[in-house]
C-alpha positions in Angstrom: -0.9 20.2 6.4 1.7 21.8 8.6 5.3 21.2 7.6 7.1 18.7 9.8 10.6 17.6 9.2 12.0 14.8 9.7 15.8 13.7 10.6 16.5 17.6 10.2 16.0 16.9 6.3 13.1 15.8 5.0 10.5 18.4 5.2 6.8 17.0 4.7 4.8 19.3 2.0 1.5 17.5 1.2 -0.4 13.8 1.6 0.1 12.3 -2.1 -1.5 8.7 -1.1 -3.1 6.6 1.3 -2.6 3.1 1.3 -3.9 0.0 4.2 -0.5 0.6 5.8 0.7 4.0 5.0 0.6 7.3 4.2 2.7 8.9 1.0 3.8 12.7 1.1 5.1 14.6 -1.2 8.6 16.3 0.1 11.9 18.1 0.1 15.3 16.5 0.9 16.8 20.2 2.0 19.9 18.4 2.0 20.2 17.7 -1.9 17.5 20.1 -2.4 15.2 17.5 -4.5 11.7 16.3 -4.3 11.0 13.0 -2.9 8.4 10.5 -1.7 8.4 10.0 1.8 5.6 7.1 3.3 5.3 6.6 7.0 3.6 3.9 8.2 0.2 3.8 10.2 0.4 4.1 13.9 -1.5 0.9 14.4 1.2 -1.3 12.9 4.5 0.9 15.0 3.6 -1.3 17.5 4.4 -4.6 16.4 8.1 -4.8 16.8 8.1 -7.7 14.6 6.4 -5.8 11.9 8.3 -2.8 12.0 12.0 -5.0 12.1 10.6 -7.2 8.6 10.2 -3.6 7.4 13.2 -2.0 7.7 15.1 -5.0 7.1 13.3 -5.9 3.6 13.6 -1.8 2.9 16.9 -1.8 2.7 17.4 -5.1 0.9 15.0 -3.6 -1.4 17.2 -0.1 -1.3 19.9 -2.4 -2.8 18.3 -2.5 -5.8 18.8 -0.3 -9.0 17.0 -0.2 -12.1 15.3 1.9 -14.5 11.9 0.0 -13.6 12.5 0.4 -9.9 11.5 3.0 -7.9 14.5 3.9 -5.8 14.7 3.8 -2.0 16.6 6.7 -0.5 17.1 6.5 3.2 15.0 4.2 5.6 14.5 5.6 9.1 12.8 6.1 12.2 11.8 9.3 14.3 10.3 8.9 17.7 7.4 6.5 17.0 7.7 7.5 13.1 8.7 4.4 10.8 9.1 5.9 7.3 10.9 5.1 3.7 12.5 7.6 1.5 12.4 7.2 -2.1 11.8 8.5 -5.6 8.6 11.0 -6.6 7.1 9.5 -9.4 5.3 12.1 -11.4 3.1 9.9 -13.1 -0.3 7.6 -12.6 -0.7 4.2 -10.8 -1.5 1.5 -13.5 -4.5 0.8 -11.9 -5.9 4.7 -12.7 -4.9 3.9 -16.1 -7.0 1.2 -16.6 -10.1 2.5 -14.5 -9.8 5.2 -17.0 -9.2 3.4 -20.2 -10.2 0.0 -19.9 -8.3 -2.7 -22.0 -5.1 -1.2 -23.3 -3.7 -1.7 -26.6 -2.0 -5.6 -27.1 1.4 -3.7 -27.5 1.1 -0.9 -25.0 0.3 -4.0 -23.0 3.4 -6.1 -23.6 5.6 -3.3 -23.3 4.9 -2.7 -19.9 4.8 -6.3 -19.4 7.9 -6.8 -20.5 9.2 -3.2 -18.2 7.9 -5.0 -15.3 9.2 -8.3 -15.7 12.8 -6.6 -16.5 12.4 -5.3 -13.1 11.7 -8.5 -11.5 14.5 -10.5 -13.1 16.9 -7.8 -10.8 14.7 -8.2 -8.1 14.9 -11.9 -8.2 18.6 -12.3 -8.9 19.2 -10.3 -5.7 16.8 -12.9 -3.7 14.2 -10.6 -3.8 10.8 -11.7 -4.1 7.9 -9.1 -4.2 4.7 -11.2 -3.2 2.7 -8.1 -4.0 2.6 -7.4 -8.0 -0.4 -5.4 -9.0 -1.7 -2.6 -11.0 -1.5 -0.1 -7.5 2.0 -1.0 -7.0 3.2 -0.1 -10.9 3.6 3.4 -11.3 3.6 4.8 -15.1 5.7 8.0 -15.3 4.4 10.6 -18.0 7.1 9.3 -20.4 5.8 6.2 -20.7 8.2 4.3 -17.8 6.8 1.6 -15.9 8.3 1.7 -12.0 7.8 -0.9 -9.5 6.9 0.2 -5.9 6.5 -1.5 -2.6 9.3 -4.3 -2.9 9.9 -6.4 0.1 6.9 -4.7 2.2 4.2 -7.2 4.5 0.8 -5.8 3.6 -1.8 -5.1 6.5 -4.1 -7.6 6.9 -7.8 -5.7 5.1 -10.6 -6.5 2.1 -9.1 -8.1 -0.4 -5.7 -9.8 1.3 -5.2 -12.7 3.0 -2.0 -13.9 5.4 -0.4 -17.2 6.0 -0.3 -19.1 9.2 2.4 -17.1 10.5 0.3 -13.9 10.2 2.9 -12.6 7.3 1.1 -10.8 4.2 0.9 -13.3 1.2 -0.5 -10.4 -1.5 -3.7 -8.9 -3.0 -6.3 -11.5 -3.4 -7.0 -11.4 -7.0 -3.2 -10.7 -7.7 -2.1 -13.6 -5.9 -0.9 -17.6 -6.9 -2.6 -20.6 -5.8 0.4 -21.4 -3.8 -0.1 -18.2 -1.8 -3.8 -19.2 -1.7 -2.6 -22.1 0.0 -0.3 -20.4 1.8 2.2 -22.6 0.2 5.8 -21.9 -0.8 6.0 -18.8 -2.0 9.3 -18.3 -4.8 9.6 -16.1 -8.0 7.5 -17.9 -10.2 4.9 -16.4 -7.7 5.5 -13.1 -8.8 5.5 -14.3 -12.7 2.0 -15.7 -11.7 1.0 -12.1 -10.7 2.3 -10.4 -13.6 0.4 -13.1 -15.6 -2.4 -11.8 -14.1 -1.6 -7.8 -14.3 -1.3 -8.7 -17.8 -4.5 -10.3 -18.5 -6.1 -6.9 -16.8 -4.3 -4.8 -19.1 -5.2 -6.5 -22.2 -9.4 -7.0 -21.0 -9.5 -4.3 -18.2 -11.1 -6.7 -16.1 -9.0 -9.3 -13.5 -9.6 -12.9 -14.1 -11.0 -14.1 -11.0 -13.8 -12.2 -8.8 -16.2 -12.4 -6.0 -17.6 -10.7 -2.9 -15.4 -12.5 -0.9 -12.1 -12.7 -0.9 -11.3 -16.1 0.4 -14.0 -16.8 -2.7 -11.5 -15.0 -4.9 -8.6 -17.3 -3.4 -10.5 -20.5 -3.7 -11.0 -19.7 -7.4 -7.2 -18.8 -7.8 -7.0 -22.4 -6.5 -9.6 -24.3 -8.7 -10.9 -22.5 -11.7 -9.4 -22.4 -14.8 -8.6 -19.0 -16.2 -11.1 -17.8 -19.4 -9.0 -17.4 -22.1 -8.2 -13.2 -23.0 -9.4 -13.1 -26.4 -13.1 -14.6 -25.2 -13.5 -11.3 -24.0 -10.8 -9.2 -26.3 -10.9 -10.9 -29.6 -8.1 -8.9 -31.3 -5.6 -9.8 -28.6 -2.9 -11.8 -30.9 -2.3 -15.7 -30.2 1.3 -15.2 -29.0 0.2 -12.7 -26.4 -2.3 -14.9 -25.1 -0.5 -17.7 -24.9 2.0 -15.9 -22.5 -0.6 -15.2 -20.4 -1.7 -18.8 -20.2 2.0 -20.1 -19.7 2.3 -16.9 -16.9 -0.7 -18.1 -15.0 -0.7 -22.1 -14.9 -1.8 -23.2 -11.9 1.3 -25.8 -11.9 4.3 -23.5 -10.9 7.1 -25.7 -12.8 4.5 -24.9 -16.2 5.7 -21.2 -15.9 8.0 -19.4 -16.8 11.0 -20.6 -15.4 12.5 -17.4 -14.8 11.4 -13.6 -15.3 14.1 -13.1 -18.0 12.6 -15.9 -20.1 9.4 -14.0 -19.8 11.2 -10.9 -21.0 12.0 -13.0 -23.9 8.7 -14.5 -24.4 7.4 -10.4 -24.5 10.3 -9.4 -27.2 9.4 -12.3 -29.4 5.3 -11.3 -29.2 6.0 -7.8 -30.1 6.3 -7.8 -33.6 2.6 -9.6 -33.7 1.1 -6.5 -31.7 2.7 -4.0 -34.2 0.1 -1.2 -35.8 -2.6 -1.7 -32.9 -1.2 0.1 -30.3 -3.0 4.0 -29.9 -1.3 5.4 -26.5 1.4 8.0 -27.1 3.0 7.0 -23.5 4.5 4.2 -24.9 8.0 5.2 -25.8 8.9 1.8 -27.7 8.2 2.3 -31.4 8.0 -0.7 -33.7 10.9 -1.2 -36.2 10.3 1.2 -39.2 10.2 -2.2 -42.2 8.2 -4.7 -41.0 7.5 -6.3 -44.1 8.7 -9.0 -45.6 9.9 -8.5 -49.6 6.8 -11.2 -50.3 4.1 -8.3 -48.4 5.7 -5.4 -50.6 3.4 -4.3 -53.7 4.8 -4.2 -57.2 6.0 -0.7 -58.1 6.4 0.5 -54.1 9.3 2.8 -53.0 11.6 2.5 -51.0 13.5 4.8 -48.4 15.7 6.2 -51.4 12.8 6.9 -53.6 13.7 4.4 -56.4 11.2 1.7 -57.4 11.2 -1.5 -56.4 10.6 -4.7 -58.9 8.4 -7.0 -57.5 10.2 -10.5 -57.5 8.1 -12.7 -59.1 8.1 -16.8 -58.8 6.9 -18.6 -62.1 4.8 -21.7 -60.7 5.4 -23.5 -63.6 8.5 -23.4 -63.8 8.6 -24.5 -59.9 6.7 -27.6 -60.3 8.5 -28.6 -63.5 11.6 -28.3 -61.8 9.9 -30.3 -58.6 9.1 -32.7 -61.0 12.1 -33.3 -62.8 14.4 -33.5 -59.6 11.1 -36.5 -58.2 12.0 -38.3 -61.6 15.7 -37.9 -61.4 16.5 -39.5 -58.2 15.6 -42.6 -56.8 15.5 -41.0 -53.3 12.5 -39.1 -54.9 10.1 -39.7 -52.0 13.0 -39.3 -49.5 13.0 -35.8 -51.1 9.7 -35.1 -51.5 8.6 -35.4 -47.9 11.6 -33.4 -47.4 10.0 -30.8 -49.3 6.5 -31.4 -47.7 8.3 -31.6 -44.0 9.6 -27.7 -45.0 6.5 -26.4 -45.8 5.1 -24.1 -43.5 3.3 -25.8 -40.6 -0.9 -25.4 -40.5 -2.8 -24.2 -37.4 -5.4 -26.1 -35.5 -7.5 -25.7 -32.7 -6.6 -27.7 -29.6 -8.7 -30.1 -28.5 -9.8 -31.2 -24.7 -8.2 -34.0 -23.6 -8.9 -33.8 -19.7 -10.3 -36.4 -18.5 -8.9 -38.8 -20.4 -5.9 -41.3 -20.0 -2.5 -40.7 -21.6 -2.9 -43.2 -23.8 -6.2 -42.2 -25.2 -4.9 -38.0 -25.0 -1.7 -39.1 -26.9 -3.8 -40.6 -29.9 -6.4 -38.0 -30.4 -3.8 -35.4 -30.1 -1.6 -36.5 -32.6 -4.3 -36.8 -34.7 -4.7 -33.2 -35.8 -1.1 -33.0 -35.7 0.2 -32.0 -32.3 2.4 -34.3 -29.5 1.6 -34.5 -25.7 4.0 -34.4 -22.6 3.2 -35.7 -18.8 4.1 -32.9 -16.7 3.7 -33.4 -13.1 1.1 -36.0 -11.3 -1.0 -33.8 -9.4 -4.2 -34.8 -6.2 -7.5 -34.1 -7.6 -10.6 -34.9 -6.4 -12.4 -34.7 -9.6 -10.2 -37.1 -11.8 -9.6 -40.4 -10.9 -5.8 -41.3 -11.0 -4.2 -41.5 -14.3 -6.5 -39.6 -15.8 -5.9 -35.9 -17.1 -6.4 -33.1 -15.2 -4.8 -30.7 -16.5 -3.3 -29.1 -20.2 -1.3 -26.0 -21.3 -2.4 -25.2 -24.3 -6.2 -24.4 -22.9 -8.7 -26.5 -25.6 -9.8 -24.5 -28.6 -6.4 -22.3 -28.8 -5.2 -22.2 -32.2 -1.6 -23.3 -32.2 0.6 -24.3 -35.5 0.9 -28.2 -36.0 3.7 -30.0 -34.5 3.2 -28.2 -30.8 3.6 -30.0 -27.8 0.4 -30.3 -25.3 1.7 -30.2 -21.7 -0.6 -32.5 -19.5 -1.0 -32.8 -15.8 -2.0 -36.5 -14.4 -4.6 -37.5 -11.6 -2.7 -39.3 -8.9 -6.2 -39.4 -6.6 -7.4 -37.4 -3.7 -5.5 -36.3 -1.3 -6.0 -37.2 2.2 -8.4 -34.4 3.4 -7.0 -32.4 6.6 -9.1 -29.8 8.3 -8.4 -26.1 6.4 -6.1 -23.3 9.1 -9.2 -21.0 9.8 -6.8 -19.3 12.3 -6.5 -15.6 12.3 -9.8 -15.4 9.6 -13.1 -13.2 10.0 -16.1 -15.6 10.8 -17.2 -15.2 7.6 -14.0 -16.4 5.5 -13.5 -19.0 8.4 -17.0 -20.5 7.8 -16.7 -20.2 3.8 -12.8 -22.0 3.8 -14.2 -25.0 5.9 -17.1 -25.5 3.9 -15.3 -25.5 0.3 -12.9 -28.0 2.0 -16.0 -30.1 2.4 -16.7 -29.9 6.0 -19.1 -27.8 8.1 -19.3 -25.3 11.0 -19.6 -26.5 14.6 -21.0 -24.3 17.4 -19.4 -21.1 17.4 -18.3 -19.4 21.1 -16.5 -16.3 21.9 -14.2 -14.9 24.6 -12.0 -12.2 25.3 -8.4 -11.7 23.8 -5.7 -9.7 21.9 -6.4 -10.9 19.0 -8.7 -8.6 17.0 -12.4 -8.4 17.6 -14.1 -11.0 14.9 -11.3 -13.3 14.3 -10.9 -16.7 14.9 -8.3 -17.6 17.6 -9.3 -21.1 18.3 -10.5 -24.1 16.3 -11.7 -27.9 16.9 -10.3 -30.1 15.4 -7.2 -28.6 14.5 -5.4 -27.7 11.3 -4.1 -30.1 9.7 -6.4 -33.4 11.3 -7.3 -35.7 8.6 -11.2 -35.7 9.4 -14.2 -37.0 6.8 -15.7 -34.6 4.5 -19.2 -33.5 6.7 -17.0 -33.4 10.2 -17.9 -30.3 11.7 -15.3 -27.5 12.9 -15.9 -25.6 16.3 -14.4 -22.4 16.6 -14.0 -19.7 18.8 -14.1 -15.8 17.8 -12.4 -13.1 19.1 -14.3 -10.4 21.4 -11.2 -7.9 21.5 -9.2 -7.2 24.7 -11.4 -7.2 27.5 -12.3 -3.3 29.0 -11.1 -3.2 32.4 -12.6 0.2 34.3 -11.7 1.7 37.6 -12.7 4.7 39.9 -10.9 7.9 40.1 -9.3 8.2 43.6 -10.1 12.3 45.5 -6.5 14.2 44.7 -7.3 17.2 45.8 -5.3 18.2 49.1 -3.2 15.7 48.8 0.6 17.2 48.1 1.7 16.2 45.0 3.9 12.9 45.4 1.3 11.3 46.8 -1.5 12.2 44.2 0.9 10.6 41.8 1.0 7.1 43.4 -2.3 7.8 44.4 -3.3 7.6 40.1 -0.7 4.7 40.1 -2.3 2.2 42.4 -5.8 3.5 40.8 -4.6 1.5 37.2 -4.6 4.9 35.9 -1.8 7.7 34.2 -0.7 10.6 34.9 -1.2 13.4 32.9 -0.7 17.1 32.6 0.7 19.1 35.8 -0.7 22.9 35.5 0.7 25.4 38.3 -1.2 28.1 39.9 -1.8 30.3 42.8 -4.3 29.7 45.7 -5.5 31.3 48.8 -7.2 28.1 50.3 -4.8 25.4 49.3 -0.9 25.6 50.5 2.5 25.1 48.2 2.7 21.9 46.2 -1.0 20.8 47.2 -3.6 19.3 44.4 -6.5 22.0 44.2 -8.1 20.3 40.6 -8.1 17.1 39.1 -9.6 17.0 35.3 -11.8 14.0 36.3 -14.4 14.0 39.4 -13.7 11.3 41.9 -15.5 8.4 42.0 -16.2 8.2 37.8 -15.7 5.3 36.7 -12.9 4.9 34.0 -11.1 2.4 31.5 -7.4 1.4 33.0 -4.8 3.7 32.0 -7.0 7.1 31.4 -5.0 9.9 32.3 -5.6 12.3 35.0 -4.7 15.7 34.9 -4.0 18.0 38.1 -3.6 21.2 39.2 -1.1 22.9 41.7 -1.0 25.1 44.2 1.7 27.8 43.8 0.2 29.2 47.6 -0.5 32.8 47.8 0.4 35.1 44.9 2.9 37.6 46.1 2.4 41.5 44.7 5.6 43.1 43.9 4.9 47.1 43.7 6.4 48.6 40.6 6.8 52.1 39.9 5.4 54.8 37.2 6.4 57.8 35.9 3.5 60.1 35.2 4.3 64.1 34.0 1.5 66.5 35.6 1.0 69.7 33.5 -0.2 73.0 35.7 -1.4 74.6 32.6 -5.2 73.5 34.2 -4.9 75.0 37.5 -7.1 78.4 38.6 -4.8 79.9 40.8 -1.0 80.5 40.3 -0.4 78.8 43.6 -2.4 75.5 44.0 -2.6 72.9 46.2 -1.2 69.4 44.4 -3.0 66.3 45.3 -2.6 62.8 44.0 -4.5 60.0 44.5 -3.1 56.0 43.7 -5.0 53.0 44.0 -3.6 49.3 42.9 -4.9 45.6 42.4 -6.2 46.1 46.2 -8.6 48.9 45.3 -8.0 51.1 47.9 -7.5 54.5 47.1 -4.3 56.6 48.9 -3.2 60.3 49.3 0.7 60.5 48.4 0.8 63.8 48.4 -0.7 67.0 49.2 1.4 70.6 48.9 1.8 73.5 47.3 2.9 74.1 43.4 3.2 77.3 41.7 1.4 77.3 37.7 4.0 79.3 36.4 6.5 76.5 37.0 5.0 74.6 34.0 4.7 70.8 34.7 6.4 68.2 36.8 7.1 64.5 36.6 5.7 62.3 39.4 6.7 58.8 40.8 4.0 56.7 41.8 4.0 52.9 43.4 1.8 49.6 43.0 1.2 46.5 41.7 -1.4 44.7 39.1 -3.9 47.1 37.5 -5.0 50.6 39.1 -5.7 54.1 38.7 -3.9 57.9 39.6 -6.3 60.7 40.1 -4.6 64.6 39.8 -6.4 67.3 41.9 -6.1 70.9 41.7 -6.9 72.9 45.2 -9.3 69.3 45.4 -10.7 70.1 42.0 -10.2 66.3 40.0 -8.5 67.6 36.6 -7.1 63.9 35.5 -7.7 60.2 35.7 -5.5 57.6 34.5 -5.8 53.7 34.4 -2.4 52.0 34.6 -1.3 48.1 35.0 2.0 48.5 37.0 3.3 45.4 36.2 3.9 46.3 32.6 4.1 50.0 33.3 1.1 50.8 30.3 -1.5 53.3 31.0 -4.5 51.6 29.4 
């Protein structure tokens, strides 16, 4: 590309990425001399004044920030009709590459990252920040192994794979995204959690939980399926890893995390169970060098000073005569020996399914194999009937250690049904939200507007009716703004003011003025227009003219041209020289007598635009020259 620059001091080099709604270069701040990212948003959207004020605004909140897991933001400006952001050059890969590339990554490659990105959003969030957008594109892994955050604060354009809310505002990536943004529901930072919850699940399986061709599809299942645990499809994944997946992505937003820094915690604690099956050599977190407890060390191992180490040994017999003698000794001897058996390590089980039961019935079979049960939140469902379970977090057949509690959600019926916001949708995603609401589509019309070609800019019955499941929904698609043509008025002869508000009343522009000289047309008169009159043309097409300058006035300009005698016959000659100019018409300027012994002479001649000089001897034609008197070259 060529270089542009922009505010005097960021010189564009190259295009680094392409994005729905921007464009990234490489650059060079000339000012600090240090490269930089520089993205400039799309023409298409430097139109919406609303859009353009939400991203400058959000830019520099987001410029506000500063952490080791954010990219930084620079400068935030705007150059004509260019909207850009200035920030850090990453030298590094989008997550998303890593995993088309790899696949699953390691359990702790995963949760270090994780636990990067998470760090980042607990800044973001204390500084009321919420991202809306976390997904693999948007983290950016630099060659030491740093995970950076990009894109904070910025309303996505509307494309494949995104959806917006009723206000038009970009919720996130479809299979990024929480139910609540499928809903287009209130969206806060356990949102974001929700996503990372997700990003994490595609790191650890290399696939994203939820797909389908269409991305409403994609949303509706954010909405209503549950999520298939990790290790179904990644077997080695460990159980405390999992389960912050699980706990990340419940449907239920009070059932997450509560805050990213308890996340980060969650991370820390599951590291130690990911230890020895990490492979990538980006990671820069090691494990801790001893690991082992003294119970996992072998008899006769040494340690970090060379000297063997004694295996401690514990004599069983002696144990349980000593267990024995304290039961007999006291009469508190049960007290003491449930006690001991209350100590002992607790057992793992498998969780069982207790959906679709009551609390009652949940609460017994539960505590059967050892583990307690908690109501959450009463939640509408349609499939349960109220008071029953809907709900549970742990997912049935996770192993979990006795003694855990089982967090349920309960039925409190159906909700009233209302007819879906199709608003602002493709046909397509219009059609598909009002039928998995239970209704159908109604007659479909279309008619001309600013909304874009295909969407949906009017429905019956509204959003937000409470209608019976089977009531159909009329709509009413989008055609685009309507064409309007016109006919090109004559211009030519008319003077110059009066071809321009002759363009003006045609609904058409003016475009470029070009000047020129003209025998036929006088001063200031239109002798060309760039589109025939009478074609027909959309409102607003420019028309170009051109200008009569009048007649082209020849100034004469003079030559110098030295005549040598050393060609004449005779010592005394007659001279003649002959000059013709841009009119072509030959003329005698002079005719006399010249001695050859004299040697040579240096001759003025007059004219304008391009002609010839012709040098006679006694009428003999001994030179020829071609000459452009305006420049004063002999060609």
């Amino acid at each position: 590309m060529s270089s542009r620059t922009l505010a005097g001091r960021y010189e564009l080099l190259e295009r680094i990425g392409d994005g729905g709604m921007a464009v990234v270069y490489k650059a060079r701040d000339k000012l600090l001399n240090r490269y930089i990212a520089v993205k400039i948003l799309k023409p298409e959207f430097t139109k919406d004044i609303k859009f353009i004020e939400i991203f400058r605004r959000e830019s520099q909140a987001a410029a506000g920030l500063s952490h080791p897991n954010i990219v930084n933001i620079y400068d935030v400006g705007r150059e004509g009709n260019i909207n850009y952001i200035v920030m850090e050059l990453i030298e590094g890969k989008a997550l998303s590459d890593v995993i088309k590339e790899k696949g699953a990554l390691k359990p702790r490659e995963a949760v270090i990252i994780a636990k990067q990105i998470a760090s980042a959003l607990s800044r973001a969030h204390k500084n009321h920040i919420i991202h809306r957008d976390i997904k693999p594109h948007n983290i950016l892994l630099t060659k030491d192994g740093n995970a950076k955050i990009t894109d904070f604060g910025i309303a996505k354009a509307v494309k494949t794979g995104t959806i917006a809310g009723n206000t038009g505002m970009i919720m996130g990536s479809v299979h990024y995204f929480s139910p609540e943004q499928a809903r287009g529901g209130y969206v806060d930072e356990k949102s974001d959690i929700y996503s990372l919850g997700i990003v994490l699940y595609e790191m650890l399986t290399g696939k994203v939980p939820f797909d389908a061709d269409n991305p409403v599809a994609v949303a509706m299942k954010h909405i209503k399926e549950d999520i298939i645990p990790p290790s179904k499809l990644v077997p080695e994944i460990p159980a405390e890893v999992e389960e912050i997946v699980l706990k990340a992505t419940s449907k239920i937003q009070i059932n997450r995390y509560k805050t990213a820094d308890e996340m980060v915690e969650a991370l820390n604690n599951a590291l130690p169970s990911t230890i020895g099956i990490s492979s990538n050599p980006m990671i820069k977190e090691k494990p801790k060098q001893d690991q082992k407890t003294q119970s996992d060390k072998i008899e006769g191992e040494e340690d970090l000073r060379g000297k063997k180490k004694k295996r401690f040994k514990i004599n069983k017999v002696k144990l349980a005569a000593i267990v024995l003698a304290l039961i007999l000794a006291f009469p508190a001897s049960q007290l003491i020996l449930t006690a001991i058996q209350a100590g002992s390590a607790p057992t793992e089980v498998e969780v069982i399914d207790v959906t679709g039961l009551d609390v009652e019935e949940a609460t017994k079979r539960l505590n059967e194999i050892g583990l307690e049960l908690e109501v959450g939140n009463e939640v509408v469902s349609d499939e349960y009937e109220e008071g029953l379970i809907v709900s549970q977090d742990p997912l049935p057949e996770m192993i979990v250690k006795t003694g855990k509690t089982v967090i349920v959600n309960v039925s409190k019926g159906p909700m009233d049904v209302t007819i879906p916001n199709v608003i602002g949708k493709t046909l397509s995603d219009a059609v598909f939200l009002i039928e998995s609401f239970g209704y159908t589509k109604g007659g479909v019309s279309e008619e001309y507007s600013q909304m874009p070609k295909g969407v949906v800019i009017r429905q019956s019955p509204k959003a937000g009716t409470n209608a019976d499941k089977g009531t159909s929904v009329s709509l009413v698609v989008s055609l685009g703004e309507e064409i309007k043509r016109t006919t090109v008025p004559n211009l030519i002869g008319l003077e110059v003011d009066e071809a321009k508000q002759a363009i003006e009343n045609a609904g058409l522009s003016l475009g470029k003025i070009s000047y020129a000289p003209s025998e036929i047309y006088a001063k200031n008169f239109v002798m060309d227009q760039s589109i025939r009159s009478g074609e027909e043309v959309e409102l607003g097409t420019p028309i170009s003219i051109t200008v009569s300058e009048g007649i082209e006035q020849s100034v004469s300009k003079d030559i110098n041209i030295t005549i040598d005698y050393t060609d004449a016959v005779n010592e005394v000659f007659y001279l003649t020289v002959m000059v013709s100019d841009s009119t072509g018409v030959y003329t005698p300027i002079n005719y006399e007598q010249r001695v050859k012994s004299n040697g040579s002479e240096v001759f003025t001649v007059t004219g304008s635009g391009k002609g010839s000089i012709k040098i006679y001897f006694d009428n003999a034609l001994v030179k020829e020259y071609v000459v452009d008197f305006d420049t004063g070259e002999f060609i």
